[in-house]
N, C-alpha and C positions, 0 to 999 in steps of 0.2 A: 423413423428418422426425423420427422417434423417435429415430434415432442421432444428431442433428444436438443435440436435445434433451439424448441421456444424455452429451454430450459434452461440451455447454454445462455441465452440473453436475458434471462430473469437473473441470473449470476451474474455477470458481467452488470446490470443496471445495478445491482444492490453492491458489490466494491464501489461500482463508480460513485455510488449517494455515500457510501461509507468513507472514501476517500477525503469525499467535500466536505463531510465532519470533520473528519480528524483533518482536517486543514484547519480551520475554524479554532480548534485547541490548542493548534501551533505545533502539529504534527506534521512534518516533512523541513522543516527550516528546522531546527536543531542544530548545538555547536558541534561540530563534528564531519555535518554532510557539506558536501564540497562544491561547490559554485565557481565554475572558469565561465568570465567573458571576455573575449576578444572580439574586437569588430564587432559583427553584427552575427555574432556568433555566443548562444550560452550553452554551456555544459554544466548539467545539473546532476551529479552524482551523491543519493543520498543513503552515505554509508550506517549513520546515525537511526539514523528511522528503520531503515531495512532491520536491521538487530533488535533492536524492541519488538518490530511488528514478528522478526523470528521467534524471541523468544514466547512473547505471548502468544505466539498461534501455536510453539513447542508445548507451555502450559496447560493450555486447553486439550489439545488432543491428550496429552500424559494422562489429565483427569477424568476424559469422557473415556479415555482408553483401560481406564482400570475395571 
């Protein structure tokens, strides 16, 4: 259980350093992904991004999966 654990947070820490790149490149603001604020209230829903990151993570498996 404990390696199953410290393995889960070596994943989790490597999207999160991968996320703060692909920030960096202007990955998650894209025209597309949709930004509501009201008040002191934001809703960041980002449709744009989510699709790329589908389809390339669809490309990779296809290729490792052959």
């Amino acid at each position: 259980m404990a390696k199953t654990l410290i393995f889960i947070g070596i994943v989790l820490i490597a999207i999160g350093g991968a996320w703060l790149m692909a920030e960096k490149l202007g990955l998650g603001r894209l025209p597309g992904d949709i930004v509501i604020e009201r008040g002191g209230v934001k809703v960041y829903i980002p449709v744009v991004t989510s699709l790329i990151i589908s389809v390339a993570l669809s490309l990779l498996f296809w290729l490792f999966g052959r």
